[in-house]
Backbone bond lengths (Angstrom), bond angles and torsions (degrees), N, CA, C in turn:
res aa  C-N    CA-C-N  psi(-1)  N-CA   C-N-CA  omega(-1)  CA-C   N-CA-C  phi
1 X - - - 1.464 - - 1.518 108.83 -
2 X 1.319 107.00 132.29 1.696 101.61 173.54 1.233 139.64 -62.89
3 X 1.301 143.31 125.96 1.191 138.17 -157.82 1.501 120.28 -49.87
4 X 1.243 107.13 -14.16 1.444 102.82 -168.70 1.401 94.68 -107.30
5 X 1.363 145.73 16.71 1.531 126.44 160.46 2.208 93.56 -116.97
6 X 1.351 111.78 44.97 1.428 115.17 170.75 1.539 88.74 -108.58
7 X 1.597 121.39 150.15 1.487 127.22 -165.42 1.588 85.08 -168.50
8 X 1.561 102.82 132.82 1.344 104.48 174.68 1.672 99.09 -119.64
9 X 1.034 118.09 39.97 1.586 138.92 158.58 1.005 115.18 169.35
10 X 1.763 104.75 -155.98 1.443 97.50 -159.50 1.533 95.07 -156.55
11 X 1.053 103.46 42.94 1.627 133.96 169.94 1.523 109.34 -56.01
12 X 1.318 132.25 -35.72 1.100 137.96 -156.47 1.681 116.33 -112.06
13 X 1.486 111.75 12.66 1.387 140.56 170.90 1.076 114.74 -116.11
14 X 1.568 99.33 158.59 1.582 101.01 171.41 1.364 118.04 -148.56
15 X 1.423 125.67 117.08 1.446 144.58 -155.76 1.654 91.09 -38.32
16 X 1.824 112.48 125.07 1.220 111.21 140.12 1.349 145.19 -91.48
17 X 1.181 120.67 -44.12 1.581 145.70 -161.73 1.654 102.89 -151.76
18 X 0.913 116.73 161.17 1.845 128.34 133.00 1.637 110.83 -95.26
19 X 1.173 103.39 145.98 1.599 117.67 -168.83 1.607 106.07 -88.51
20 X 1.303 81.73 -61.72 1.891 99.32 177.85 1.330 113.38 -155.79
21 X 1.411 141.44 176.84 1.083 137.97 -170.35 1.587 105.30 -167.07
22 X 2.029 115.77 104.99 1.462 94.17 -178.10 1.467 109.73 -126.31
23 X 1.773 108.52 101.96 1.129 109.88 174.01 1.557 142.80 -43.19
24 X 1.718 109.91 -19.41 1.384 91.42 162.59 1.293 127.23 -88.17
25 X 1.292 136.58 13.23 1.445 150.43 159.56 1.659 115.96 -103.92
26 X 1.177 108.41 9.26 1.566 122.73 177.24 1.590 115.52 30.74
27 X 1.938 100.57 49.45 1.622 103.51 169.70 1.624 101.33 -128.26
28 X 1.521 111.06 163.89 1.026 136.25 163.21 1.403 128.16 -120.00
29 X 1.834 114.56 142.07 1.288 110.05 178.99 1.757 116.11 -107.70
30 X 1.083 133.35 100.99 1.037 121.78 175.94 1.638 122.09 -104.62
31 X 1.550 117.47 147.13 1.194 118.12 167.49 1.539 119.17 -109.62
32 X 1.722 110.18 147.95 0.919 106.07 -153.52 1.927 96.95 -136.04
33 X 1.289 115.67 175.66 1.704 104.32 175.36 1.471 104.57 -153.93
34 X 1.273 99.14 136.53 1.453 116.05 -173.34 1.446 106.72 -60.72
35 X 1.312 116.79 139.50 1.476 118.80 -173.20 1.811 122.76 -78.51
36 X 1.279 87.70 -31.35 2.057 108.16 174.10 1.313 106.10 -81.26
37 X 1.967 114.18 -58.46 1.720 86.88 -176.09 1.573 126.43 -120.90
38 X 1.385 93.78 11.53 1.529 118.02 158.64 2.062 107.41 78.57
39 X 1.750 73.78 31.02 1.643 88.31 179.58 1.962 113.52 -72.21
40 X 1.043 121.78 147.05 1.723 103.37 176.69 1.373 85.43 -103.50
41 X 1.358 77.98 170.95 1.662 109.74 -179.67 1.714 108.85 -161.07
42 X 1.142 97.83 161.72 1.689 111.03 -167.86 1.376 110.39 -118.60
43 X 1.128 133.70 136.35 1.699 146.28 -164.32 1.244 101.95 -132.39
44 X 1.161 116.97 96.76 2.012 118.67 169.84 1.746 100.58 -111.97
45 X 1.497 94.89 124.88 1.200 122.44 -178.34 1.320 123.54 -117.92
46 X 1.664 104.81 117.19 1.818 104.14 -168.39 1.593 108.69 -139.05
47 X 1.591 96.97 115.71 1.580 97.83 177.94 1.347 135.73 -32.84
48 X 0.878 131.29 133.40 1.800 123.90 179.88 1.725 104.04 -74.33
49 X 1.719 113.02 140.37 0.943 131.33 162.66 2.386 105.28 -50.12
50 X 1.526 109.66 142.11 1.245 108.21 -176.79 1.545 104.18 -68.08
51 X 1.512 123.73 139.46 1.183 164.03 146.55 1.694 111.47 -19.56
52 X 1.128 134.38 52.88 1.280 126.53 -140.14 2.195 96.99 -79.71
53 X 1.193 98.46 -16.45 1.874 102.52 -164.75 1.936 84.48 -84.77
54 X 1.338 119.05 -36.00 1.151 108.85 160.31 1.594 141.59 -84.65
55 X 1.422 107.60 34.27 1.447 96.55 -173.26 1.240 143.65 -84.33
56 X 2.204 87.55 -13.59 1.780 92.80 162.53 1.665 132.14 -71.33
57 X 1.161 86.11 -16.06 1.821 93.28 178.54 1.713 101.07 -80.87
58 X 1.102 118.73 -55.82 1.400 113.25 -154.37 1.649 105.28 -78.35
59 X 1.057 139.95 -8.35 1.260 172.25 -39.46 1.770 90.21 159.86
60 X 1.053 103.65 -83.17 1.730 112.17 155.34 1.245 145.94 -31.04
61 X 1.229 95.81 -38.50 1.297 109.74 173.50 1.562 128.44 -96.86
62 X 1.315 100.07 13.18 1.431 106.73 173.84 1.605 141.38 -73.33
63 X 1.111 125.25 102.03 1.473 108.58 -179.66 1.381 115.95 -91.90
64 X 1.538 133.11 164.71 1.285 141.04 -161.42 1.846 95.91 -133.89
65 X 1.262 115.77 142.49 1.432 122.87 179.98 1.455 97.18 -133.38
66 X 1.274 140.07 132.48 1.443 117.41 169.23 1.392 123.43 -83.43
67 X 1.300 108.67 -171.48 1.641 119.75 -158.73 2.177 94.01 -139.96
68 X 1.320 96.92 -69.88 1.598 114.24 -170.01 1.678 114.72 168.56
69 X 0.710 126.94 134.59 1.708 144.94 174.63 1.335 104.42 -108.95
70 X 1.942 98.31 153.60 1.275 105.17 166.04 1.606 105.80 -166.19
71 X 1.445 105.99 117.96 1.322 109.01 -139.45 1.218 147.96 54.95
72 X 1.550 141.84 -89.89 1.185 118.50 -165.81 1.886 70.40 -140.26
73 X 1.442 113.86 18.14 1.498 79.10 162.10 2.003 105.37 -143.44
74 X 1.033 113.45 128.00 1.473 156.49 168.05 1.616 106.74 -67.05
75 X 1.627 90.55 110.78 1.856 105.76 160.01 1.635 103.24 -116.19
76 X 1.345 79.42 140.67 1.816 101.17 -159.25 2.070 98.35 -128.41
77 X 0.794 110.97 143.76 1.437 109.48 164.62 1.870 99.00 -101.30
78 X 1.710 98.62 149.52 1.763 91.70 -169.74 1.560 95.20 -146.24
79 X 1.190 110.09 135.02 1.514 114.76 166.76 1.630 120.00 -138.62
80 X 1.158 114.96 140.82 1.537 129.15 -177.27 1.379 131.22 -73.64
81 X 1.141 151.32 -160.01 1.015 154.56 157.78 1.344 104.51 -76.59
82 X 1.406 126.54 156.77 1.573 119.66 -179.64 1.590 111.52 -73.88
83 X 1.567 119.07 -17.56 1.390 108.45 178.24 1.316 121.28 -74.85
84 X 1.313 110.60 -34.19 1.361 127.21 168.29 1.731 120.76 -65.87
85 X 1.108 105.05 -37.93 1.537 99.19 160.33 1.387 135.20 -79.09
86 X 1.493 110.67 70.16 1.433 117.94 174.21 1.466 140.55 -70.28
87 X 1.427 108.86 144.08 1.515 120.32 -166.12 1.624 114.20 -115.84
88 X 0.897 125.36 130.17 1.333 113.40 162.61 1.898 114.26 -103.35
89 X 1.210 98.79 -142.95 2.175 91.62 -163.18 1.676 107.14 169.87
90 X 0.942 100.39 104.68 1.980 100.22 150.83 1.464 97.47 -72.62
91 X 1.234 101.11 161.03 1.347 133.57 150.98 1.803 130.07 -142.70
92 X 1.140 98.22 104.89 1.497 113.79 175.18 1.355 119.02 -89.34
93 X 1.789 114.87 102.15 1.551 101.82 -172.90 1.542 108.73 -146.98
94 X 1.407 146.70 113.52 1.844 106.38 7.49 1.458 115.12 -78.80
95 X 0.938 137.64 128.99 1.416 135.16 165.96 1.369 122.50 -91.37
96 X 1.671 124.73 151.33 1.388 128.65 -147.41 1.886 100.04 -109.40
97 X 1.318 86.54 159.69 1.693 92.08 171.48 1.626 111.61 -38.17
98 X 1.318 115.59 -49.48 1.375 119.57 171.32 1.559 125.14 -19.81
99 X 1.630 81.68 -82.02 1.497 97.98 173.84 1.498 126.08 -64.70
100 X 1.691 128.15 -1.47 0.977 122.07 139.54 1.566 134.05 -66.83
101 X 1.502 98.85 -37.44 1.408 103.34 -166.49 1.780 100.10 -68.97
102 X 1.373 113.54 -32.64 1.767 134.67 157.75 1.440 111.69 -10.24
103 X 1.584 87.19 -72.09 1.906 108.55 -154.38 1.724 95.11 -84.56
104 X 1.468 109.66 -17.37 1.714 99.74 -171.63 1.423 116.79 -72.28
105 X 1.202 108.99 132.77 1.732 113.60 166.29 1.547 101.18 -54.53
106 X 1.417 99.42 143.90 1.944 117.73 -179.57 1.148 103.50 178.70
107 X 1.080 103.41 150.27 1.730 116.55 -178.65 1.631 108.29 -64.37
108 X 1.523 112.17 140.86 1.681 130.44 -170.92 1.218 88.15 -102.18
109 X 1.983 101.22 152.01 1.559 102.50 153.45 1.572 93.26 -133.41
110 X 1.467 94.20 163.20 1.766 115.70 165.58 1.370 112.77 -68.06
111 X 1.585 140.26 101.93 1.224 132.72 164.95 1.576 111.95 -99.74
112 X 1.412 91.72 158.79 1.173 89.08 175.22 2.033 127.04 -151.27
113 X 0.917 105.85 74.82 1.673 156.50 -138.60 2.064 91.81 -64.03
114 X 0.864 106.10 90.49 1.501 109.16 177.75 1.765 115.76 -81.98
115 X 1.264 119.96 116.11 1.321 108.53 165.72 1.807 122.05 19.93
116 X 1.217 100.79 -88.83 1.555 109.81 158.62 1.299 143.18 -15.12
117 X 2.048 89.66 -45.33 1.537 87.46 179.39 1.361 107.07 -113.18
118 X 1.512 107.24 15.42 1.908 109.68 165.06 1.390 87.92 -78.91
119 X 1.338 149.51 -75.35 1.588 141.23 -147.64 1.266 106.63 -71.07
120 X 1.336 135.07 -8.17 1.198 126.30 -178.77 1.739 118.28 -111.17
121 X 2.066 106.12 -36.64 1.686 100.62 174.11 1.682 99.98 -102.87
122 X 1.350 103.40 -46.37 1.690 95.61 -157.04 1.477 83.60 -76.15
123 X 1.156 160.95 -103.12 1.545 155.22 -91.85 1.378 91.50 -72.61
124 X 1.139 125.36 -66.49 1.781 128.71 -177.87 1.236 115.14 -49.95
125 X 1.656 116.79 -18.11 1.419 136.14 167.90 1.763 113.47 -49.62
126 X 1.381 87.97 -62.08 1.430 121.01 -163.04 1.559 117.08 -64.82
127 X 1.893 93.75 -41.50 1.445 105.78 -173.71 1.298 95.35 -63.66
128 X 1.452 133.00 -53.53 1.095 145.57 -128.18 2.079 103.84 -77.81
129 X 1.196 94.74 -49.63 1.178 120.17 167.03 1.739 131.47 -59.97
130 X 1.427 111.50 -35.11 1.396 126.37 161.30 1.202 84.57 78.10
131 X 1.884 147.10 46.08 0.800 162.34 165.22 2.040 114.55 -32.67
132 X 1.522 97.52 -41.44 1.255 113.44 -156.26 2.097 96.87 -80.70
133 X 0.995 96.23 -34.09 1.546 108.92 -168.57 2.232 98.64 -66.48
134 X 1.472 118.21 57.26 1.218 105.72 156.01 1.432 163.65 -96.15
135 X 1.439 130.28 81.40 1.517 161.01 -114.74 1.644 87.72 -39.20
136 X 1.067 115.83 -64.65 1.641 118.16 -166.55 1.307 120.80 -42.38
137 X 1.336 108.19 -42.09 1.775 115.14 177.49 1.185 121.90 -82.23
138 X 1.999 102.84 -22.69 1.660 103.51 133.44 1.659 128.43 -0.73
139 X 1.320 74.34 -83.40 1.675 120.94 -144.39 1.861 91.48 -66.43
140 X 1.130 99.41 -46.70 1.881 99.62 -161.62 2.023 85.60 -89.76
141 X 1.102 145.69 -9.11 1.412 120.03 167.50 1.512 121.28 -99.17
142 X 1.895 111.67 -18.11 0.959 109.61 -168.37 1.912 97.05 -121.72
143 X 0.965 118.40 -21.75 1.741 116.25 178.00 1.728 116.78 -104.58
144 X 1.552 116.47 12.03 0.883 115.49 -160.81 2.100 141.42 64.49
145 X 1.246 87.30 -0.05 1.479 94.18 -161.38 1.346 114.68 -55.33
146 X 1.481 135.40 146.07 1.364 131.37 -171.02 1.181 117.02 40.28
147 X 1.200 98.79 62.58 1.886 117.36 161.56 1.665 105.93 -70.97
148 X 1.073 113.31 -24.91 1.492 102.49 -157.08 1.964 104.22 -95.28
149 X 1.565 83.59 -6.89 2.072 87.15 166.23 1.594 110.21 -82.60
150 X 1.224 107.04 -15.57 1.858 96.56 -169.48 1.436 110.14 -62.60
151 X 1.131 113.84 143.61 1.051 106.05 173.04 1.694 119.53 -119.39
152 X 1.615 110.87 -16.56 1.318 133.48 160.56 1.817 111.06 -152.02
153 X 1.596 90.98 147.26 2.026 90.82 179.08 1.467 97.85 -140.72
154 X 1.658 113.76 137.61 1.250 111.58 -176.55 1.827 83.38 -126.21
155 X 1.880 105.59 115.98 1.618 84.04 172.40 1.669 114.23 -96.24
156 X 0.941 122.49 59.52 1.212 96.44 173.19 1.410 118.77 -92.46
157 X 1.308 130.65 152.38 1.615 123.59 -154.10 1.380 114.57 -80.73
158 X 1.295 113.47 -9.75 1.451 123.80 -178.25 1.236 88.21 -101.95
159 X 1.684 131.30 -107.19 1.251 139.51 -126.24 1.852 106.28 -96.19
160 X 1.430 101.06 3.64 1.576 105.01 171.92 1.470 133.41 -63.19
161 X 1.257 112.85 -176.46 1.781 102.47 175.95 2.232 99.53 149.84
162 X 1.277 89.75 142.89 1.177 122.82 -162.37 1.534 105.17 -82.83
163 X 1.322 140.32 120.18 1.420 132.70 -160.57 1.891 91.65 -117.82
164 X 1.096 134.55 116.44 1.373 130.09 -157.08 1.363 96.37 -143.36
165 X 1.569 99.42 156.40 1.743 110.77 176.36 0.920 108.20 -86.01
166 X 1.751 135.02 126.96 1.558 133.28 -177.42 1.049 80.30 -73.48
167 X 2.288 91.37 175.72 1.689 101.62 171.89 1.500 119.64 -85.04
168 X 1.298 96.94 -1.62 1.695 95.35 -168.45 1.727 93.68 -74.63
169 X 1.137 140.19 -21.38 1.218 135.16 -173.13 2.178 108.76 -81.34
170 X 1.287 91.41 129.69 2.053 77.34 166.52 1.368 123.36 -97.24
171 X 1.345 104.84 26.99 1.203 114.66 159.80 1.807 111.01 79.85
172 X 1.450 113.62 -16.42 1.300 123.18 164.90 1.552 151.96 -83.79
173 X 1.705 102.20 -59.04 0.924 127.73 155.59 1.615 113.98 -44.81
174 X 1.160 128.56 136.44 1.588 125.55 -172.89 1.573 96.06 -111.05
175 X 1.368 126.11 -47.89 1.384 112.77 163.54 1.641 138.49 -50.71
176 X 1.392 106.87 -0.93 1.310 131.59 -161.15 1.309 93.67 -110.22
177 X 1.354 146.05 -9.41 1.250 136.54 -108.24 1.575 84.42 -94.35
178 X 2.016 125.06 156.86 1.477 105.59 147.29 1.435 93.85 -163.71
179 X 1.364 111.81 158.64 1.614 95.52 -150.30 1.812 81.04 -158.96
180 X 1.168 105.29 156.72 2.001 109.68 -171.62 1.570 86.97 -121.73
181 X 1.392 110.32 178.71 0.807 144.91 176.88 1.509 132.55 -156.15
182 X 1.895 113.06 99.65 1.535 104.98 -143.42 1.535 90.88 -129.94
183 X 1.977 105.90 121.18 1.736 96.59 -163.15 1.563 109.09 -70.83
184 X 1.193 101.59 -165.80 1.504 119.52 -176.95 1.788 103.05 -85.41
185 X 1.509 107.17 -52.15 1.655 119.59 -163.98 1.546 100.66 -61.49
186 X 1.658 106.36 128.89 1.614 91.05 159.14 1.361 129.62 -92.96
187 X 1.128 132.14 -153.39 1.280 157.17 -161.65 2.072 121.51 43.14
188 X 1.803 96.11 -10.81 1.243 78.58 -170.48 2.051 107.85 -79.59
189 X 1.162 104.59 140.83 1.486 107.88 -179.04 1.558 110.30 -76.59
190 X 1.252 115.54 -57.84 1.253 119.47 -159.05 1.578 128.06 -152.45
191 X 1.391 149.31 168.81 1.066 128.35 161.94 1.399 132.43 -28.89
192 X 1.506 117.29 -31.13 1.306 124.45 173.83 1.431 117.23 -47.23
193 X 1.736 104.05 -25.31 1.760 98.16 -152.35 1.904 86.92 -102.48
194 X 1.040 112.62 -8.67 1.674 111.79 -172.70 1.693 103.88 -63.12
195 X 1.162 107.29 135.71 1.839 129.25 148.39 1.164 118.91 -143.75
196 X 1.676 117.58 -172.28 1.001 98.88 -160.85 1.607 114.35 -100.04
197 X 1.085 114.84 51.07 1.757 149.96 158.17 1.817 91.32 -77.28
198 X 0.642 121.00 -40.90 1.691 123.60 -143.68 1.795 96.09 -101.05
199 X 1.496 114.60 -28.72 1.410 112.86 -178.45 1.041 135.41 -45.23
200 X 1.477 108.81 -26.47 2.120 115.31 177.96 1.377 93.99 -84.99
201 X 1.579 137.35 -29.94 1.178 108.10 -177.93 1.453 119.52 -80.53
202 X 1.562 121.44 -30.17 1.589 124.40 165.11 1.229 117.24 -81.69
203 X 1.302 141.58 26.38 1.499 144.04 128.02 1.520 114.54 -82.61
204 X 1.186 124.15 -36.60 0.977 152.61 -157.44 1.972 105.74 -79.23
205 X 1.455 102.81 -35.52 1.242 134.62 157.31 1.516 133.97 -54.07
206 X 1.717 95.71 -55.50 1.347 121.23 176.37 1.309 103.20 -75.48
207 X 1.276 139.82 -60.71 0.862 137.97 -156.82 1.836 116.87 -72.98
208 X 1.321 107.45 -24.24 1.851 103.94 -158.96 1.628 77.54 -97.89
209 X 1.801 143.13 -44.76 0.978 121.00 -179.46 1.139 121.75 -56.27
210 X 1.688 135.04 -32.81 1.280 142.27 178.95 1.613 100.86 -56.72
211 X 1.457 104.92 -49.06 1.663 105.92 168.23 1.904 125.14 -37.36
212 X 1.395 83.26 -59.89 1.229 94.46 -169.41 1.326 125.88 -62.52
213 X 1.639 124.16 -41.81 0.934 143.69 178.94 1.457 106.28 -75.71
214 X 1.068 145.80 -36.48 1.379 145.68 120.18 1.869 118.71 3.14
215 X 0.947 99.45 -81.14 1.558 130.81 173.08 1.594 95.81 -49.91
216 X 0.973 114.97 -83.50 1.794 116.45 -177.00 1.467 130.07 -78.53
217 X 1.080 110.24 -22.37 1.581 100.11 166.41 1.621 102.62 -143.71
218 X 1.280 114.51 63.31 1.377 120.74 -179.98 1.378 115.14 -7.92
219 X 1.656 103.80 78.11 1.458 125.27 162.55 0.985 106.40 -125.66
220 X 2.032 89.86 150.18 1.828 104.80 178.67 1.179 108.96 -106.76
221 X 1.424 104.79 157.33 1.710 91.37 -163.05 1.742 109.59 -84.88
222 X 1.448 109.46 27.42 1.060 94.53 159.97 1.274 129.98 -118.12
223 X 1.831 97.31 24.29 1.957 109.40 163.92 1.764 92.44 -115.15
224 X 1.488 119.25 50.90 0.837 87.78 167.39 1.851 96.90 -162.50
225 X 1.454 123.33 133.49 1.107 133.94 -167.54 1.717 104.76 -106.02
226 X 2.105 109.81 142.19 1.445 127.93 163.62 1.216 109.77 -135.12
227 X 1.314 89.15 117.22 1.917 102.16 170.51 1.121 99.85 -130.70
228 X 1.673 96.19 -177.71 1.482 124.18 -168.17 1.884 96.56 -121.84
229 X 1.700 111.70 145.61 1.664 106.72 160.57 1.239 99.09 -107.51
230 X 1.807 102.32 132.71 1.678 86.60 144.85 1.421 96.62 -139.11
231 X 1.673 97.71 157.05 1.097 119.98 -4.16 0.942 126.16 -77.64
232 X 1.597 131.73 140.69 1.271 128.07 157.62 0.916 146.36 -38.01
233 X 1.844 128.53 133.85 1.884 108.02 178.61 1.234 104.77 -56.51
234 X 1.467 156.19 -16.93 1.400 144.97 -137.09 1.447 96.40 -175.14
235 X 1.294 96.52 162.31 1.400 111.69 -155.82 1.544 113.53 -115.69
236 X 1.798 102.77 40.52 1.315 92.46 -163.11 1.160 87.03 -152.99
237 X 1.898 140.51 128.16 1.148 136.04 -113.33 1.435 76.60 -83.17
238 X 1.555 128.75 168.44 1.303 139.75 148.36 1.579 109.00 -152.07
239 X 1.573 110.92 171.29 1.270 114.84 176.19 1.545 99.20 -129.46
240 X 1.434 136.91 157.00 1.576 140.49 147.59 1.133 116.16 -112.32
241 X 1.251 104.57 126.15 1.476 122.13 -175.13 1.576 100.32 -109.90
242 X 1.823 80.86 156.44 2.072 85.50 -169.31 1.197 104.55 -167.54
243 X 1.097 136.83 156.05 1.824 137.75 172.91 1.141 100.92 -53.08
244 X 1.288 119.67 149.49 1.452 125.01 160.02 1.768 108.26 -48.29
245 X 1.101 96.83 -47.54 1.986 106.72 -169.70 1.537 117.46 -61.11
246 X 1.756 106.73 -17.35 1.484 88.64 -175.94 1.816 109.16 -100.62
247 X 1.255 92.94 123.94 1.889 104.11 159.00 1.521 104.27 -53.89
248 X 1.625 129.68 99.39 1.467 129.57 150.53 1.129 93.03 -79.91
249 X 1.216 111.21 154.06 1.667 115.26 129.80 1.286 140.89 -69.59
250 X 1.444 99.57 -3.49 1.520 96.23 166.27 1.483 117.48 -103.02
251 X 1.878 133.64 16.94 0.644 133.43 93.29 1.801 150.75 -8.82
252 X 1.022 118.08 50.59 1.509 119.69 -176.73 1.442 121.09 -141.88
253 X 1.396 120.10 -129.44 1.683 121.40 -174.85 1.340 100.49 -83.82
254 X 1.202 152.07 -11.33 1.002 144.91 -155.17 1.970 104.46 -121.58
255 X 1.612 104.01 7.24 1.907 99.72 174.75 1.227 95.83 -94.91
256 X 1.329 101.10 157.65 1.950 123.90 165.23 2.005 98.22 -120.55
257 X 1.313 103.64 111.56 1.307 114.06 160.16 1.462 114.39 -47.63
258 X 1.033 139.10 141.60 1.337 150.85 -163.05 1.745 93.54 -98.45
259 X 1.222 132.20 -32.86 0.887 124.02 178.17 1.741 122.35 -67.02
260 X 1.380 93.06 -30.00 1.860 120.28 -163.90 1.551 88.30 -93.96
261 X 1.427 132.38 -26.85 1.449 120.69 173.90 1.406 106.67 -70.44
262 X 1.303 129.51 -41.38 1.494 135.63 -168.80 1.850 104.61 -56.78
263 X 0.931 76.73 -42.40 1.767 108.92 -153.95 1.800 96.10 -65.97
264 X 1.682 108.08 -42.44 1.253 105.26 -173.23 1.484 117.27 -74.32
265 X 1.978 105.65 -36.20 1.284 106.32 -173.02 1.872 107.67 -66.79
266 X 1.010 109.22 -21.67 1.727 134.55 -169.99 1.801 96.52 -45.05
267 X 1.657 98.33 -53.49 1.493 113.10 -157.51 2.157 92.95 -82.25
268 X 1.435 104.47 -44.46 1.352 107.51 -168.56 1.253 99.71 -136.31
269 X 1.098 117.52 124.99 1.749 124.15 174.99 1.930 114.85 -49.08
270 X 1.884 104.03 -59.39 1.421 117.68 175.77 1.280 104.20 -79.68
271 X 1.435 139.59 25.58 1.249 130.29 177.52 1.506 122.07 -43.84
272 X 1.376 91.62 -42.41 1.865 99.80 171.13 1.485 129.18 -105.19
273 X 1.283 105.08 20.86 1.329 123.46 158.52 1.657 124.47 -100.53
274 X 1.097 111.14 -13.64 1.808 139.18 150.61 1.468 133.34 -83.36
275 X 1.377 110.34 -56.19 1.528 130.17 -173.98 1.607 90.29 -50.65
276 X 1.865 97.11 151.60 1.109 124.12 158.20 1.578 121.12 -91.18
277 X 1.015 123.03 95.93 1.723 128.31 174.81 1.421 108.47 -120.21
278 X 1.875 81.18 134.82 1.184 120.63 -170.02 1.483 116.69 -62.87
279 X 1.268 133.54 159.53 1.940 130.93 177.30 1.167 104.74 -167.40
280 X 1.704 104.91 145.32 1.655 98.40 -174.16 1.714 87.15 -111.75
281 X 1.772 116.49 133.11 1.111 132.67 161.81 1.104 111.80 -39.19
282 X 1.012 127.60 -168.13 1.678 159.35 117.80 1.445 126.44 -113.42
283 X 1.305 130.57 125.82 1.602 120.97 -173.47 1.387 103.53 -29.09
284 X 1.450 100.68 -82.93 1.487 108.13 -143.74 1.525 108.08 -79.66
285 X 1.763 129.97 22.82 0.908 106.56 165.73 1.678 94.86 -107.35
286 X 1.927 90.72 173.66 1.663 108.93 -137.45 2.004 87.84 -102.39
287 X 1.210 101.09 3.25 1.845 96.83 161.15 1.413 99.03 -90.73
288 X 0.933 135.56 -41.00 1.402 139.72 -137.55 1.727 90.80 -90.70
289 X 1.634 120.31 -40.94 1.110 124.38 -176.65 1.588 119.42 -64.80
290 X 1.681 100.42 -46.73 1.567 104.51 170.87 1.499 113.86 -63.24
291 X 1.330 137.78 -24.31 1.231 126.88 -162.99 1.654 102.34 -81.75
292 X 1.856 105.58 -26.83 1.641 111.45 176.98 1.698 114.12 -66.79
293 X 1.156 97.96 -46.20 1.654 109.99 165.24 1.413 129.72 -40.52
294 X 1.376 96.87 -41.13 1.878 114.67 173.04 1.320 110.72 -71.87
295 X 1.845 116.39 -55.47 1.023 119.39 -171.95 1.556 132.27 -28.09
């Protein structure tokens, strides 16, 4: 990352809005605007999972306020010392109308996108948009950037790909764990573009991460899950990897098991050039709008 988007606060903003806010994942989205060039920027803030190698210290420092009891069980409100109450944070800076309209709470719909209506709304979507062209993945295949997230790299130009620590992870917590996987080959966008052309590189996938994760955090790959979203945030194939144990939310109706992708092209090569798969909109974005329009 370049030195000049490192900020050891955020002194130099000034609170606009909240975007969204989802208490059962205990994060917040806020937007914020630079005070000199009136650039926005976005602040997502997500509690840290508890400290378990620290629990005799923090442990101590607890105070209890009550709430109400009933019987032998007691609701208490409880807060820690401030070191012990850890936060983690994206920071998006400057960030685009996009990525507001992104982070904003708005009403979702259930789509449900048939072959048909990938070649006719989303692909013309996509072209239109230059979807595939995204600066960051740039940046980490061709400028080196965030070397210090890799955690395994296979280059080969076909069946290669970069196994990296997302940011949502702090890199500590092992139950927390979540980690991408972003290939080497370009142009393919998404499950849509997979057949079984594409099979040595998604075995090829399965197999060296099962390695790896093996190797570095002595896991078997059967505590440990690879899928695909679609739709995808980005337009440039990836996988997220994660413990079996952790509830994401990005975990839901919208993953393809990596195993169940293999499996499909196995039975039908164009399987995902036919199949009907499911996607949850967002109002105000303008795929989500054309597919309501069609409906």
């Amino acid at each position: 990352m370049p030195s000049d988007k490192h900020f050891a606060s955020i002194d130099d903003f000034l609170f606009v809005r909240i975007l969204s806010s989802i208490p059962e994942y205990k994060s917040i989205c806020l937007l914020l605007e630079n005070k000199k060039t009136k650039n926005h920027a976005i602040l997502i803030i997500n509690k840290e999972p508890f400290n378990t190698e620290t629990v005799n210290e923090w442990i101590k420092t607890i105070s209890l306020e009550y709430i109400d009891a009933n019987d032998i069980y007691g609701n208490y409100s409880l807060t820690l010392d401030q070191p012990f109450n850890e936060n983690k944070c994206t920071f998006i800076y400057p960030c685009t109308e996009k990525h507001i309209i992104k982070y904003s709470e708005q009403k979702r719909y259930l789509i449900k996108e048939t072959g048909e209506d990938y070649k006719k709304i989303t692909l013309p979507y996509l072209m239109e948009n230059n979807v595939s062209d995204v600066t960051w993945i740039r940046n980490i295949f061709e400028k080196d950037y965030e070397k210090e997230s890799i955690i395994y790299k296979d280059d080969d130009p076909d069946t290669g790909f970069l196994l990296m620590a997302d940011l949502k992870w702090d890199r500590k917590t092992m139950s927390n764990m979540y980690l991408q996987v972003l290939i080497q080959k370009k142009g393919i966008k998404s499950v849509r573009d997979l057949d079984e052309s594409h099979l040595p590189l998604l075995e090829n996938i399965r197999n060296k991460v099962n390695y790896a994760l093996k190797e570095k955090y002595n896991l078997e790959k059967n505590e440990i899950i690879m899928y695909f979203h679609y739709q995808p945030t980005y337009y440039h194939l990836h996988l997220h990897v994660t413990p079996l144990s952790l509830n994401h939310p990005s975990r839901q109706i919208t993953s393809l098991m990596l195993d169940d992708v293999i499996g499909n092209i196995k039975l039908m090569s164009n399987y995902y050039q036919l199949a009907t798969l499911s996607f949850i909109g967002k109002e105000f974005d303008d795929l989500c709008q054309r597919h309501l329009q069609r409906a």
